[in-house]
N, C-alpha and C positions, 0 to 999 in steps of 0.2 A: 512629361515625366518629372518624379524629385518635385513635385505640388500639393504634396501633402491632403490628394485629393481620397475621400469617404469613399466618394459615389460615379459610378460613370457612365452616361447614357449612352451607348453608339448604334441604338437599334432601327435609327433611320439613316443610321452612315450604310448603305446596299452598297456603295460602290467600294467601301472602302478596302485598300491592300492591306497595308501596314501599318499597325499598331503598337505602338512604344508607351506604355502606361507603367514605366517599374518605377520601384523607389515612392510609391505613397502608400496608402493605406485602405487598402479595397478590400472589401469581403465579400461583393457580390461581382462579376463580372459578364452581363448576359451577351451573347457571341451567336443564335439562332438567325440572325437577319444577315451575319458578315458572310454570305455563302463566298465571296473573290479572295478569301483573307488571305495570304501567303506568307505573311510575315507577324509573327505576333511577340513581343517581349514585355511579360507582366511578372517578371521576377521580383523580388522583394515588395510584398503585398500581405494579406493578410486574407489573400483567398481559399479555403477550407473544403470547394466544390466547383469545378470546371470543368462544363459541357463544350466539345469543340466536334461533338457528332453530328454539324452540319458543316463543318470547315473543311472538306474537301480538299481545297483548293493551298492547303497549310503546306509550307515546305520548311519552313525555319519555325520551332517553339520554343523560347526563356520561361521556364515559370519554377523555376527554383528559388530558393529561402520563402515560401510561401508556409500553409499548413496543410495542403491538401490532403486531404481524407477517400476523397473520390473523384476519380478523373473517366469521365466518359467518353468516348474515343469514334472516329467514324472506323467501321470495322478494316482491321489490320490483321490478315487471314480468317481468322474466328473471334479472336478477342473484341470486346464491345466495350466493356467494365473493368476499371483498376481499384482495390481499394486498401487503405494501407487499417490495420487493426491492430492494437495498443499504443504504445508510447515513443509512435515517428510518424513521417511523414511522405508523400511519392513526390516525384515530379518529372518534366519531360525536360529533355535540356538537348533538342536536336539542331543540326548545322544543318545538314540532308533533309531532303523530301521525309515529311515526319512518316507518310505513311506507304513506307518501304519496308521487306523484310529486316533492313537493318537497326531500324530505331530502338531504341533502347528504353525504359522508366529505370527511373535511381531512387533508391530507396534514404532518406534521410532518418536516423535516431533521434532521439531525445538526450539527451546528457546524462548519463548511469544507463540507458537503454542498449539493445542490440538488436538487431533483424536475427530473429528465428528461423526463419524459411518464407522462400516463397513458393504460395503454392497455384496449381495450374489447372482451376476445379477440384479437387482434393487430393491430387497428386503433387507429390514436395518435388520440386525444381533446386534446391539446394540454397543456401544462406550467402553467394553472390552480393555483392552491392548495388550491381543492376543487373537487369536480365532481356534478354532480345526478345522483343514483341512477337518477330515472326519465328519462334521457336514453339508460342504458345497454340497447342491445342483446343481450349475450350473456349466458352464466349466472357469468363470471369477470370480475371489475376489477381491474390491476395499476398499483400505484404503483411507477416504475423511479425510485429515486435515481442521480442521477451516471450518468455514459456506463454502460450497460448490459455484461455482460461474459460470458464463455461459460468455466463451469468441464468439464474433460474428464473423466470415471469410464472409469480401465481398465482397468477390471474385473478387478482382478488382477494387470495390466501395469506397468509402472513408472511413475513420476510424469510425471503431463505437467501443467505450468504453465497456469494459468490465460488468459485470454486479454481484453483488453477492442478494445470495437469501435470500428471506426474512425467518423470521421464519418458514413458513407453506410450502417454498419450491419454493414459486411464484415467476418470472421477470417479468420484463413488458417490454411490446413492445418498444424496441427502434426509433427513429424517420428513416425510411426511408432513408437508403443509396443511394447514387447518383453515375451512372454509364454512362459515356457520349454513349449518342444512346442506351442506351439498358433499360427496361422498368422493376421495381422489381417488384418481384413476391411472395416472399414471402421467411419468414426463416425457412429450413429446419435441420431435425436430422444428416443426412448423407450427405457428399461431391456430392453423385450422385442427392440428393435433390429428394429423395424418399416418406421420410415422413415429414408430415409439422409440426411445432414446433403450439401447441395450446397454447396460453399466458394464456388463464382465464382455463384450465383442467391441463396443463401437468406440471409436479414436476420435482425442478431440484435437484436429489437427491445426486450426486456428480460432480465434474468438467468436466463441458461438450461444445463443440465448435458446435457452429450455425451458419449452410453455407447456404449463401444468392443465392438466386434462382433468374437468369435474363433467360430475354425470349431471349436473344442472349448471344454468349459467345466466346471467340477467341482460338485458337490455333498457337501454338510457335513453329515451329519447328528449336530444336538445332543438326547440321548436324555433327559437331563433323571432322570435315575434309575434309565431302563431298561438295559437292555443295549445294550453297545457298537454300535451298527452300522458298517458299515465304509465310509468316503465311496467317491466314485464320480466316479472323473477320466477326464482326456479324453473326455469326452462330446460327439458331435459336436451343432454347433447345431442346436437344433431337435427334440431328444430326447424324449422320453418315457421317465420309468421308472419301474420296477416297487419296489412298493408292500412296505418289508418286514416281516419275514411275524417273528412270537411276539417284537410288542412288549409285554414285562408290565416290572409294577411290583408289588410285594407293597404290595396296600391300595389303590389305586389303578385307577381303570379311562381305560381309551385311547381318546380321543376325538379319532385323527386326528392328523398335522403339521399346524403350522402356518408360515405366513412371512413376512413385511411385505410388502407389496405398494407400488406407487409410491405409492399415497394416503397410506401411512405408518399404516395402518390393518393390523392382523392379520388371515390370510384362512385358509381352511383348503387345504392343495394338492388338486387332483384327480389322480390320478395316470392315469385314466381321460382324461383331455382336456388338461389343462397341458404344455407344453413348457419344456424348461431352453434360455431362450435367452444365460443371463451366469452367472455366476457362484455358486451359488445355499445358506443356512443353513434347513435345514428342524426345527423345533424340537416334540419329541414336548407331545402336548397330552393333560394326567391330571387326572383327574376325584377330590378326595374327597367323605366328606359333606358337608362345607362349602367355603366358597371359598378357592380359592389363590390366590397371587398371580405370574407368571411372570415373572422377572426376565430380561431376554435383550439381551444385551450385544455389541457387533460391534463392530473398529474400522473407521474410514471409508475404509480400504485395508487386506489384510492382507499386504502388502507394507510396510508403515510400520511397523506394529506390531502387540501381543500385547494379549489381555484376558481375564480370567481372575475369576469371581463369578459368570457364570449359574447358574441354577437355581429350582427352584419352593422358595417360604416359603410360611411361615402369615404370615397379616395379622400386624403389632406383631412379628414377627422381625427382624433386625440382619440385612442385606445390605454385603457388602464386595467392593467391587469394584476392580480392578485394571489398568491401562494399563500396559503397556512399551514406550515406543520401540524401534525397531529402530537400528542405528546408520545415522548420517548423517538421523534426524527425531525431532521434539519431540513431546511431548502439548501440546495444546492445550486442549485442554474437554471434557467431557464434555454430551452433547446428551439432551435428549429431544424428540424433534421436530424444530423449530426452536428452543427456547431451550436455552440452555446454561443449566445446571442446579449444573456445579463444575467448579473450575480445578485442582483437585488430583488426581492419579493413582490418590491412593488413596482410593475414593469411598465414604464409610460412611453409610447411612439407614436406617430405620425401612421393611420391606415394606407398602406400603397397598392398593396395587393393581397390577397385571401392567402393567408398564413396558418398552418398547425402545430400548435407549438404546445410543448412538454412540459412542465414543472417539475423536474426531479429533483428528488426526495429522497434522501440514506437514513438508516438509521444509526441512532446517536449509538455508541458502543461506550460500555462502561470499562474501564481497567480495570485488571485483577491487583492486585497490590502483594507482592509478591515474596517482600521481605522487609525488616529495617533491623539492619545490622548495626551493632557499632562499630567504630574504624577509626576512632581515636575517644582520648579521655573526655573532649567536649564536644565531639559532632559521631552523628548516626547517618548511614547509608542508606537511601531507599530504590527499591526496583521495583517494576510493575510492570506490566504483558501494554505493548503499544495497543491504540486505539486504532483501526483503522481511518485514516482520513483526518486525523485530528492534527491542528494545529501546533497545542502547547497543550503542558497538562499543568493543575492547578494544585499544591499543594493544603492540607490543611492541616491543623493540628485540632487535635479533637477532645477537650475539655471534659475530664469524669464528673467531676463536679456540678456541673451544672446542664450537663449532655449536652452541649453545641460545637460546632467546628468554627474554628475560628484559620481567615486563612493565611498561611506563612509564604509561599513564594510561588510563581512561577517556575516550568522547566521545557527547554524544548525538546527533551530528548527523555526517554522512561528511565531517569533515573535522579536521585539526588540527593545532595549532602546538605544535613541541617548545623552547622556549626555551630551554634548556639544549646546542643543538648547537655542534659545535666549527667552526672552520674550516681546522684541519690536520690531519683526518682525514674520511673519510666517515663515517657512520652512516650502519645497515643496519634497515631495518622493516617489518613488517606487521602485521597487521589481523584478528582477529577479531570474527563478528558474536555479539552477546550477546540469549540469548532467555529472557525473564521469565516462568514460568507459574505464576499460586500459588506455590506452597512450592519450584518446580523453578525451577531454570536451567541453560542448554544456552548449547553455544557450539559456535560455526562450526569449518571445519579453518584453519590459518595460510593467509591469501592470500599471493600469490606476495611477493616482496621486492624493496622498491626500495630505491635511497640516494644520500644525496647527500653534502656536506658545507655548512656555513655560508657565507655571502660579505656583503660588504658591498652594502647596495643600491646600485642605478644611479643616478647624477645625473641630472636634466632642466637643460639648459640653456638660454640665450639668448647670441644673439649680436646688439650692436649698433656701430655706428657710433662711431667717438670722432677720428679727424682724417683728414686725405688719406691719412694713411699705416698708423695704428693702428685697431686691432680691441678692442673690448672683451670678455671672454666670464664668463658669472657664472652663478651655480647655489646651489642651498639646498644647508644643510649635511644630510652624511650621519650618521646615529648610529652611531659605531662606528669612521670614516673617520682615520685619522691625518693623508693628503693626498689631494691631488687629482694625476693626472696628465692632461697638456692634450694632443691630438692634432691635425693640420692636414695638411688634401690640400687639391689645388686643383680636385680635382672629386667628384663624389657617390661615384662609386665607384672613384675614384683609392685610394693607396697613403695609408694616413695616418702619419706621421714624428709621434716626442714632439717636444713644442716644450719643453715643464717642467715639472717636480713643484713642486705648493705646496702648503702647509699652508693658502694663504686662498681666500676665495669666490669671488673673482674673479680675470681677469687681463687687463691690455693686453698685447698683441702688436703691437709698434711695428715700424719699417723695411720696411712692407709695396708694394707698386706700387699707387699709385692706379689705381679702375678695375676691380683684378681680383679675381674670387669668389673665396674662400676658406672652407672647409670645416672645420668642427670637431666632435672627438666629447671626451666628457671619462670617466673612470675614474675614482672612488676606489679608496681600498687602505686597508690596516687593516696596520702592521709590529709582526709577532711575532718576536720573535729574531731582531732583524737582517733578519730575511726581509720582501716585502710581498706582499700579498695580495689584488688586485685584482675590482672588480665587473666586471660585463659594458661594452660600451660604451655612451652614452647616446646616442642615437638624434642620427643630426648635424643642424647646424642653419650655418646658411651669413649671411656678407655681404660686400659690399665696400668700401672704404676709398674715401671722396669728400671733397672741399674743403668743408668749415663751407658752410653758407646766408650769405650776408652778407644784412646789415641796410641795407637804401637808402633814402636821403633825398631829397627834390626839393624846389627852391625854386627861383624866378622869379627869371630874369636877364634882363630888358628884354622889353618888349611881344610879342617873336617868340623869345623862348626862354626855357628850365628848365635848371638844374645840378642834377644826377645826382650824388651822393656816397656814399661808404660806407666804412667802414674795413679796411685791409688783412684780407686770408685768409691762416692762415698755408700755403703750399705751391700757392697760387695761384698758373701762367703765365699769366693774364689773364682779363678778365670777358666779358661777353655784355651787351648790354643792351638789353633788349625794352619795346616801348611798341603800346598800347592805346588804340583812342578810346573805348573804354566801360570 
């Protein structure tokens, strides 16, 4: 352990008990030969898929801080398969004989993530952090992080976005995918397009893929050495075909196509029983005297993109393999399985064993560009709708002149301030999304174009009281503001007249009618050359002009009376004066 070991061979250790390999860095660990194992700790590793369905013999398992995705199990009542779906991880972390009603799997999150529910074949067992094995029911346990979501395969057709579910479980029908010559038919549960996906019944309880049904479908065949065969399109659903006929290879003997099947396992075709219900790569299967290895490469649409490296090696041969986006989508990773394996296009290993590996491919998403405000006298604010998947977005400024975009900054986040804009012109902008892959980056097409020009911000005012006749009205200063201009109506949405421009914070407005409401909104401005250049107006704010409060005294003027005094008001026609027994 703590050896910073890749790789670990122990498949001629038969005798071996106990196993302690944590603390390096493994992604593969095969355990099919350990049948005496009793003891196993591969905690902190880098293992994504652990089969221990021949470990019988296991009383104690560590495999926590790992990334497991799938944990295959010798059966533990009914259960067989664990697998966790979005953004966490499983693991087993037993002291006790693992395979007891007692044993536990613990669900790990991602950092911002949550466990959703676990469910027990499509039945929710509840959102627990772990859950007892011998409680489960069916021969499948799913860990669903975060709202569960439903990815669309179509199958050839053009991209349809993913979808997550509503509270109640619901999607909705996405719009009809398009598939040159061939007619949709509908989104089905299974690759064979068995059962049909109901949008207004059916729940989507955890992370699930909906494969699109065409009334024709193609087949691909990869000969691997032999002779060319020639694929075989529009095929209507439901097909059966025939089996072709003087597959050789000099040196080599033909053991049949092969194909992936949904388990993600190689199967051999029958061409006697099998029907083409999608899509389908059938890959020739050659026998020498010793083993080869079948390297066989698909991308995850081939609508997105290109791949180019299949073929059979000798063990210890140099495999180079090759992703091409199509335009308008990125590479992403490369898959075996479920783990991603390399982030780079161009994918070079060592042949060890007959691998199937995926090319996925997204596509690029453009931002909407969604505003550009001003938000002070020399910078403008921009917003734009995220990209999904995108790194960083790329700003530009966009030249009338001469139609080119020229580019101003970076941002990591959809939004951003240009400090540098003017206020006697507009500036014109948009927005590319920026995508990071390994050694690749991609970027979006130009979103649409907004613009605006710079302004001074808007004042917030108050308005109070200062005599029977005058109004006082004050406001923070603006940065940028040369003055202020002051405005007055006598009702909310009366006419508003300038009353004055001033350079100060404030201002009284004397000679007013005692009594009556008067309304104020106030303006900065910023003067450039003689010119000024005013903000929006600031939201009005109202008072009216009333006599000072006076201040009143009482003192005793003989057994049966009180003198009342006060000193003058100025703009006072007379007083009131109110009296109380409490």
């Amino acid at each position: 352990y703590s050896n910073h070991l890749t790789s670990l061979d122990v498949s001629n250790a038969v005798e071996l008990i106990n196993l302690n390999c944590y603390n390096n860095q493994l992604s593969e660990l095969d355990l099919n030969n350990n049948t005496k194992l009793s003891a196993l700790d591969c905690h902190n590793n880098q293992l994504a898929y652990l089969d221990i369905s021949n470990n019988g013999s296991l009383t104690s398992i560590h495999c926590n801080d790992n990334i497991i995705k799938h944990l295959k199990l010798k059966v533990i009542g009914n259960i067989k398969n664990i697998y966790a779906y979005g953004s966490g991880y499983i693991y087993l972390d037993s002291g006790s004989s693992l395979y007891d009603s007692k044993c536990s799997v613990y669900s790990k999150p991602l950092t911002g993530s949550t466990l959703y529910k676990w469910y027990d074949g499509g039945i929710s067992k509840g959102n627990f952090s772990n859950i007892v094995l011998g409680t489960i029911t069916s021969d499948t346990l799913i860990a669903q992080f975060n709202q569960p979501s439903a990815e669309f395969d179509s199958n050839g057709g053009n991209y349809i976005a993913d979808q997550t579910a509503n509270s109640q479980g619901f999607i909705t029908a996405p719009t009809a995918p398009i598939k040159e010559g061939c007619e949709f038919l509908g989104w089905y549960k299974e690759s064979a397009c068995i059962n049909a996906w109901n949008f207004a019944t059916d729940k989507v309880t955890y992370n699930i893929t909906l494969y699109a049904k065409w009334d024709k479908n193609n087949v691909h065949f990869e000969s691997l050495g032999g002779r060319d065969i020639e694929d075989i399109t529009n095929l209507p659903f439901g097909s059966k075909i025939e089996e072709p006929s003087d597959v050789v290879r000099a040196g080599y003997t033909f053991n049949g196509w092969l194909y992936v099947a949904d388990s993600g396992e190689w199967e051999t075709w029958d061409f006697d029983n099998n029907t083409v219900t999608h899509d389908l790569t059938l890959y020739a299967n050659w026998d020498l005297e010793y083993d080869l290895c079948l390297i066989a490469a698909e991308p995850n649409n081939a609508n997105y993109g290109t791949v180019e490296g299949s073929g059979i090696f000798l063990p210890g041969t140099s495999v180079a393999l090759r992703a091409t986006p199509k335009a308008g989508y990125r590479f992403v990773c490369w898959k075996d399985g479920e783990k991603d394996v390399s982030n780079d296009n161009f994918y070079i290993f060592n042949a060890k064993q007959s691998r199937y590996l995926t090319a996925e491919f997204a596509a690029i998403q453009t931002p909407v560009l969604l505003s550009a405000e001003p938000s002070s006298y020399k910078s403008i604010t921009l917003k734009w709708t995220e990209a999904p998947g995108a790194d960083k977005y790329a700003i530009y400024r966009f030249q009338q002149s001469d139609q080119k975009y020229y580019f101003e900054a970076y941002s990591d986040t959809n939004s951003y301030v240009d400090n540098e804009a003017g206020i006697l012109f507009n500036t014109y902008y948009s927005i590319k999304a920026v995508y990071i892959e390994g050694p690749n980056t991609y970027y979006s097409d130009y979103s649409n174009i907004k613009y605006s020009s710079a302004k001074v911000s808007t004042p917030a005012i108050e308005v109070s009281v200062n005599s029977y006749n005058s109004l006082n009205i004050s406001w923070d200063a603006i940065e940028g503001a040369t003055g202020y201009a002051i405005y007055r109506a006598t009702s909310s949405s009366g006419t508003y007249s300038l009353v004055i421009k001033t350079p100060l914070l404030s201002y009284t407005n004397t000679g007013l009618t005692t009594g009556t409401t008067y309304y104020y909104k106030v303006k900065a401005y910023r003067n450039i050359l003689g010119s000024d250049y005013y903000s929006d107006y600031s939201a009005a704010k109202s008072a009216k002009p009333i006599p000072a409060t006076p201040t009143a005294t009482a003192v005793s003027a003989g057994y049966n009376s009180v003198k009342i005094s006060w000193p003058a008001v100025s703009g006072a026609t007379g007083y009131t004066v109110y009296r109380s027994d409490t």
